[in-house]
C-alpha positions in Angstrom: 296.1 92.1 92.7 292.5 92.0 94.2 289.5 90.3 92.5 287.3 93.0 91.5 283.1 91.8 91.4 280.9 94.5 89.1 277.6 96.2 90.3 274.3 95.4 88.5 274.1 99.2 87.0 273.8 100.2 83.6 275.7 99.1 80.0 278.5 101.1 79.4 277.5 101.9 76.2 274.7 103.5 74.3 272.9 103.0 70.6 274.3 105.7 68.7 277.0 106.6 71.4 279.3 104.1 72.8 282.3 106.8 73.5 280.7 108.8 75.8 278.6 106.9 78.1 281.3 106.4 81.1 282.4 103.6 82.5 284.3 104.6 86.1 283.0 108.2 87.3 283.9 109.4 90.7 282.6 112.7 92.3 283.7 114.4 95.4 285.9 111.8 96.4 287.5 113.1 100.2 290.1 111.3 102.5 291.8 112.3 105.2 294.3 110.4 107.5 294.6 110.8 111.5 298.5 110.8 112.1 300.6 110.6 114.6 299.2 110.0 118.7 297.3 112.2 120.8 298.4 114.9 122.2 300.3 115.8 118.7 297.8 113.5 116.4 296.6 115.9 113.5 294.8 115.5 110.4 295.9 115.0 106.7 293.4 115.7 104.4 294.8 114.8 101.0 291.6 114.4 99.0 289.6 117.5 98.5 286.7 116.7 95.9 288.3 114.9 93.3 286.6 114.8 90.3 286.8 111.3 88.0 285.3 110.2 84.7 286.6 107.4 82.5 285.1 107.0 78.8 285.2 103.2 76.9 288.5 103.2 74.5 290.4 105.4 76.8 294.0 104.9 78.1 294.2 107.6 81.2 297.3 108.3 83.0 297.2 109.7 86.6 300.3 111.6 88.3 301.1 113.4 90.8 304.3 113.8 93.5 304.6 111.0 96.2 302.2 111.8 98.8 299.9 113.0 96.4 297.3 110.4 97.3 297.4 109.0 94.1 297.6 104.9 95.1 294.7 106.7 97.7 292.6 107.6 94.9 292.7 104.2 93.2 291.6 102.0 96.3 289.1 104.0 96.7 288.0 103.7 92.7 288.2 99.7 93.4 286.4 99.8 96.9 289.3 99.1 98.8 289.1 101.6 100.7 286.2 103.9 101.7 286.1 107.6 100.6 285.1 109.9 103.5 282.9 111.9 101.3 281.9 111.0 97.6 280.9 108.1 95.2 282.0 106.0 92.7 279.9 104.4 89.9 281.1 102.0 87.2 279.8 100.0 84.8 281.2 96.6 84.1 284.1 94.2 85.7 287.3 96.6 87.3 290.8 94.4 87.1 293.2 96.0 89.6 296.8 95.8 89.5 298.1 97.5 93.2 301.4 98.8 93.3 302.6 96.2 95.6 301.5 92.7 94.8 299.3 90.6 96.9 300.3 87.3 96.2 300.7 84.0 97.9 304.1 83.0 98.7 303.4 79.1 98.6 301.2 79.0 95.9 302.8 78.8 92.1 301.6 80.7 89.4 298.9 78.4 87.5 297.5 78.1 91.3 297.4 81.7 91.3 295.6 81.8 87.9 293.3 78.5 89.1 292.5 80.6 92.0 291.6 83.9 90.9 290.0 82.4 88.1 287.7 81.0 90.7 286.9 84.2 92.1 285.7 85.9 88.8 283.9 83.0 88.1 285.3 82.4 85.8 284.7 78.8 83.9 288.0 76.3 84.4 288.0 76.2 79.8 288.1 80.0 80.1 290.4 80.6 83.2 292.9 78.4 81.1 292.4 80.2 78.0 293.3 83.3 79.4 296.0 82.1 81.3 297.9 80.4 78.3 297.4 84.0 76.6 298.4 86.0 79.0 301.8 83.4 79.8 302.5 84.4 75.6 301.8 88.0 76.2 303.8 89.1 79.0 306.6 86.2 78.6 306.6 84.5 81.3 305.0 80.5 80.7 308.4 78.8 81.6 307.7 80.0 85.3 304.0 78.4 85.6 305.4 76.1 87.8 307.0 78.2 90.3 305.8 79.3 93.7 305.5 82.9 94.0 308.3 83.2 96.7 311.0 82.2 94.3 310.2 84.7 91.5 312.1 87.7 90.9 310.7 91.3 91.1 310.3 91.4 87.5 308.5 88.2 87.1 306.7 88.3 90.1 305.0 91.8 88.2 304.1 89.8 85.1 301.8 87.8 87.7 300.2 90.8 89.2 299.3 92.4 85.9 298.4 88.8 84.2 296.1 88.4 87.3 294.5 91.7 87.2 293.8 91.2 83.2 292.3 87.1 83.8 289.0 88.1 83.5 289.2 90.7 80.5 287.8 93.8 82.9 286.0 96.8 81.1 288.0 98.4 83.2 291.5 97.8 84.1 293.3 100.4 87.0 296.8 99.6 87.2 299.1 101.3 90.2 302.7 102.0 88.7 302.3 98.4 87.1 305.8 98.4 85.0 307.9 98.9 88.0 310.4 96.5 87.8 310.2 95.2 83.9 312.9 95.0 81.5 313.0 97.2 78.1 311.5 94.1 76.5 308.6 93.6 79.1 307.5 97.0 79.2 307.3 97.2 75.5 305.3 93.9 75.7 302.4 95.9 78.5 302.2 98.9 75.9 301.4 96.2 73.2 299.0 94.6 76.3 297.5 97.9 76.6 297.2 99.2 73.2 295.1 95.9 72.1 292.5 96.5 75.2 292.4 100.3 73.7 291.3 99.0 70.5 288.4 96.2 71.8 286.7 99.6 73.4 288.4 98.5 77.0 289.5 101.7 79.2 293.0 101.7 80.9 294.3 103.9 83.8 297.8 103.8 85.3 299.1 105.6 87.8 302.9 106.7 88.3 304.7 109.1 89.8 306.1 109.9 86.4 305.2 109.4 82.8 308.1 109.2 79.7 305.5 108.1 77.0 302.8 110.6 77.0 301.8 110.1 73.2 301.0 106.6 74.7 297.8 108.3 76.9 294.9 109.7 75.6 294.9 112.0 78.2 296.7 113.1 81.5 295.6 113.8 85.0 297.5 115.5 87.4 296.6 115.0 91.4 297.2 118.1 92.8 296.8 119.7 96.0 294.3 117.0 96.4 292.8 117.4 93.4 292.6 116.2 90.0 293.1 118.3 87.5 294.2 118.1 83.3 297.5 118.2 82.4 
């Protein structure tokens, strides 16, 4: 999970309209990878235009086949990585949860919290506010004391989610974040997600699949390099 700073732009909500102002829109997003090494290096283009708008309140799910470009798509939403064509505009703090965690082996969870708290400046009351909720939330206090190297895969997601929702982000884009949860867990990041719904906060996960779709307010399917409703 990577920090996430927010532009000065405009509130993401309006007098008299606070569904429908957006918070994340991207427009003609493009990417394409160089592979392989010259003589036989080609091209890969596996954005074409993608087309992006998240609303306050919303939980969006993105899917598409592996290869699709869909983890693409979201580094590119977070500005970690640059589109070759298009923009992206949002309004308010972006929490991201990438599918692989980027963690530090040495450092144990509570340092983790401690230091990404820091980089959200966040104040050290609040940073442990949110901390001792999130430990409640996902289930997972007894291990605050535990260096990230000796966490299991299940635990060791808890701590990637929990970091990407420290700071309470208007905006929280999470790459197949319940990959390795338990029954109980996963029930627990529905609860997780359904509470941010209902404080106006927007949500959108991406996996290769989706087995709850009454759980999304809508669906958008990456294909061809596109994005288009499901």
């Amino acid at each position: 999970m990577l920090p996430v700073s927010s532009p000065d732009t405009t509130p993401a909500t309006a007098p008299g309209d606070t569904r429908r102002v957006p918070v994340l829109e991207a427009a003609g997003i493009e990417k394409t990878y160089r592979r392989g090494i010259w003589p036989a290096r080609h091209h890969q283009l596996v954005l074409r235009g993608v087309e992006l708008t998240l609303y306050p309140g919303e939980v969006v799910g993105l899917v598409g086949e592996n290869g699709s470009g869909k983890s693409t798509l979201m580094k590119i939403l977070v500005g970690a990585l640059a589109p070759d064509a298009g923009t992206v505009i949002h309004n308010g703090r972006l929490g991201y949860c990438p599918q692989e965690p980027v963690v530090y082996e040495r450092l144990t969870c509570d340092e983790h919290f401690e230091l990404f708290g820091r980089a959200y400046r966040l104040t050290p009351e609040d940073q442990a506010r949110s901390r001792r909720e999130l430990y409640a939330e996902l289930g997972f206090e007894r291990y605050a004391g535990t260096r990230a190297d000796q966490l299991s895969g299940g635990t060791l997601a808890k701590l990637n989610l929990g970091l990407a929702l420290l700071a309470d982000p208007e905006v929280l884009l999470l790459d197949e974040p319940y990959a390795g949860f338990d029954w109980d867990t996963y029930l627990k990041f529905w609860q997780l997600v359904a509470t941010r719904r209902d404080a106006g906060r927007t949500v959108l996960i991406i996996s290769h699949f989706v087995a709850d779709e009454e759980r999304f307010d809508c669906l958008v399917q990456l294909r061809d390099g596109r994005a288009v409703p499901r």
